[in-house]
Every structure is written in C-alpha cells, then in structure tokens.
C-alpha positions, 0 to 999 in steps of 0.5 A, spaced: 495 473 240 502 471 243 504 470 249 505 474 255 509 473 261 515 479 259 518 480 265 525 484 265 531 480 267 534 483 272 542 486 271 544 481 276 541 475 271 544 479 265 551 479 268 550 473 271 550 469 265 554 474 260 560 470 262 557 462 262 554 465 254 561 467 251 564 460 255 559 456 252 560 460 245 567 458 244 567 452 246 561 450 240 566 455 235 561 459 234 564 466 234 570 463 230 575 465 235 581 460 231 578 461 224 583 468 222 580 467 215 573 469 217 575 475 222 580 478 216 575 478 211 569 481 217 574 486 220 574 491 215 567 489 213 565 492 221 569 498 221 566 501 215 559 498 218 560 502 224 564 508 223 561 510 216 554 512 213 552 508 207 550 513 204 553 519 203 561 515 207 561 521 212 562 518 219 556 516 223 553 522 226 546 521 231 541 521 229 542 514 225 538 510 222 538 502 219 535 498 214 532 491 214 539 489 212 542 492 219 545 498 214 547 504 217 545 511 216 545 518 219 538 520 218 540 526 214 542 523 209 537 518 208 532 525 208 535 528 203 536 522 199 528 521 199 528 529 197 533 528 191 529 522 188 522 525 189 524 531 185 528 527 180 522 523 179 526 517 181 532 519 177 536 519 181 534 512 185 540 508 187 539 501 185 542 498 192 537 503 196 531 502 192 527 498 199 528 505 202 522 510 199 520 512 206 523 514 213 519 508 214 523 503 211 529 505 216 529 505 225 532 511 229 537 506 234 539 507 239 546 506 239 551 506 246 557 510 242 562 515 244 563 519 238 570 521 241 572 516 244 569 512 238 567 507 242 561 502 242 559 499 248 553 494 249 548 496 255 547 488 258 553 484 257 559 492 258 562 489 253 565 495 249 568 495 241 574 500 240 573 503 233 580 506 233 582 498 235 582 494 229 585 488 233 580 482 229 578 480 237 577 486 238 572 487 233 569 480 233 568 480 241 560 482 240 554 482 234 551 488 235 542 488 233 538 491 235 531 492 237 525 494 232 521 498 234 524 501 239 530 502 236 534 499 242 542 496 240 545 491 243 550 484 244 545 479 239 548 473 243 546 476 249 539 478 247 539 471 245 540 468 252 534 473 255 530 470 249 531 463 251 531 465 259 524 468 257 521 462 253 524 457 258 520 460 264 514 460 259 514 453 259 515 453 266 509 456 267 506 451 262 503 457 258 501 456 251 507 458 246 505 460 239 505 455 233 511 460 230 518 460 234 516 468 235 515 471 242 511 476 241 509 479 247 518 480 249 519 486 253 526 490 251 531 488 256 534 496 256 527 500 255 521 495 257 518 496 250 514 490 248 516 487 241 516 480 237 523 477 237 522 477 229 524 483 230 530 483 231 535 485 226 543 484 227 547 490 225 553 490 219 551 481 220 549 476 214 542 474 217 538 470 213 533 471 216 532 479 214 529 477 207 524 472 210 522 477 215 521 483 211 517 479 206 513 477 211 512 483 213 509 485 207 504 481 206 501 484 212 502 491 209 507 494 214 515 496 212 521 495 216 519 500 222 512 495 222 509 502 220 503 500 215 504 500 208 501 506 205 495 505 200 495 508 193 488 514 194 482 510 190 478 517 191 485 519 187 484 514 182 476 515 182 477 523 181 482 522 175 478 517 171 472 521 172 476 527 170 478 523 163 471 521 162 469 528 162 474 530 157 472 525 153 464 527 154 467 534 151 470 532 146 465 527 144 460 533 144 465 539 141 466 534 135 459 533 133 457 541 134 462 541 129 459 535 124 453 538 124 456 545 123 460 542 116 454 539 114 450 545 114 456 548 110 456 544 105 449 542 104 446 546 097 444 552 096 436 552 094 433 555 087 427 561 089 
C-alpha cells in the first residue's frame, strides 16, 4: 500500500527553494506578516510553547516529548505523571492530559535547541528562533512540527514543499498515487526514516487535522507513536470469572452442608 518513490532531497534542493517558499507565502499572506493582532496573541502562546513543559512549567529540558496536540513535555515529567496517577488509581488524573496513559500516547523529538543560547533552529531551511527575542517576527519566522515516528523537527512550511516536490515527481513518473491525499512511503529529509505525511504534527500550531488523525488512528488500534493499542488480557477476564464461579460453586456447596446439618438438628426425637 502507498507509494514508493521517497527520495531524499538534496540540501541544495532544499535551500534552493527555502527563499521562493517564504517569497510565495507572504505574498498569499499566509504567515500573516501585516495581521499584528494574530502575532500578539500567538507570541505569547509560542514562548510558553517553546521554553516550558506543559506539565510540570519547568523550562524544557531533553529529553522531551509531544502529544498529538504538538504539547510539549520533558519526558520526566511525563513518567512521573503516569507513576502518580497509576498508584492513586487515577486520583490524581488531569482532565487536560487524560489522552496521555502510556508513553505511547507521546514521541521523543528531536529538536535542534540550544538550551544556552535558547535557540531553535530549523535543520532544512537554517532559520533559527531566538527565545530570548520576543520580537513578534522573530517568533513567527518558522512553525515548527515534526516527524512521527521519528521524531525528527523542522520548519512545517518547508517540509511542506519537500512533500509536494516528492508528489510532483510521483506524477511525473506516472506512478499510482493513493485514494487518500497521504504518501505513505515519504523519507524524513533529515533521518531518512520512512513515514506517511499523516503523520506529521505541527508543534504549539491549532491543526485541525490532529483530531481527524488521532481518531483515525485509533480505529486502526495504534496510539500517537503509531505503537498498537494494548488489548485488555481475555486469559485475564477468563481466569477471574472462573475464580468467581468457583467461589460461587463453594458457597453453593457449604450453604446446603449446612442445610442438611440444621435439618438433621431440628428433626424429632424417636421414642424407643
């Protein structure tokens, strides 16, 4: 199923139409460069995004993690999060986090940050954010996602050309493309990894997409980290309903001992 093909780009094709992407998106306004309203009110947004867990509000630390959402974690935080509501019997739960049960419902990324510099750059187009910077252009010069399973981050617009270079060549060479508007057989342009562009999860954006993904997702029994979805134990279940009807069988069986032994009391007493 899908398609093969999945060459990697070369780093010249990469930066050759990193500077013809970001022309063609401001002139279609799609990075909004002259709407100040929708930079204000995402700026804020992004530095909490990049800097802090959403967790535990610690700066972010490697290794880190991401939900579906494209919510960040440091991985610590996650485990002991899991460690806390499993011993509490789920007492201790977030309603916000109740997706994340396993450390299959997050991916270890692999961002390109300089914790000291608190920089993150992109490893395709070079462009990098300053988080000490809040200069609203700064911050809104790239949307970072990334990769799953590979964990692999980067510029979403970027990645966004490779994709349609990759489907142009597909028809080019007049290969049969899937009924869905997925590659399933791309190779990550920074690990060579293989992955379906499903799969691709912007980091702190709103997609609307992430939904449509995670249920689909489910219905094929995988979690976000397209791990399977474990399968309650039916030896489990069987074992406990034979131990309940073997309690039942007892009781049932010291019940009319005891019957009998009452009759036999309260039966009268024969005169020689």
């Amino acid at each position: 199923m899908g398609n093969d093909g999945g060459t990697i780009p070369s780093r010249r094709e990469i930066l050759n139409f990193n500077a013809r992407k970001l022309h063609k998106l401001v002139g279609q306004g799609l990075t909004n460069t002259n709407n100040s309203a929708f930079k204000e009110q995402n700026s804020s947004r992004l530095i909490t995004t990049l800097k802090y867990c959403r967790l535990s509000n610690k700066r972010l630390s490697e290794p880190i993690v991401s939900d579906y959402k494209g919510q960040l974690f440091n991985k610590e935080a996650v485990v002991e999060y899991l460690l806390d509501k499993s011993e509490s019997g789920g007492l201790k739960a977030k309603p916000e986090f109740s997706h994340i049960n396993s450390l299959g419902d997050v991916v270890e990324i692999h961002l390109v940050y300089d914790e000291v510099k608190q920089v993150i750059s992109c490893p395709l187009s070079e462009i990098s954010i300053d988080l000490k910077n809040e200069s609203l252009d700064d911050l809104t010069k790239i949307e970072l996602c990334y990769i799953v399973p590979c964990g692999c981050c980067m510029d979403r617009f970027t990645l966004h050309e490779l994709v349609e270079l990759q489907r142009n060549k597909i028809k080019e060479q007049g290969k049969k493309t899937s009924d869905s508007d997925y590659l399933e057989a791309m190779k990550c342009p920074v690990c060579g990894g293989e992955f379906n562009t499903r799969d691709v999860v912007s980091i702190g954006g709103s997609n609307t997409l992430r939904d449509k993904r995670i249920e689909e997702l489910k219905k094929l029994g995988l979690r976000h980290s397209l791990k399977p979805i474990a399968k309650k134990s039916k030896k489990k279940h069987k074992k406990r309903k034979h131990s309940d009807d073997d309690n039942d069988h007892k009781d049932g069986k010291d019940k009319k001992e005891h019957d009998s032994k009452k009759t036999k009391v309260l039966a009268p007493t024969q005169t020689p």
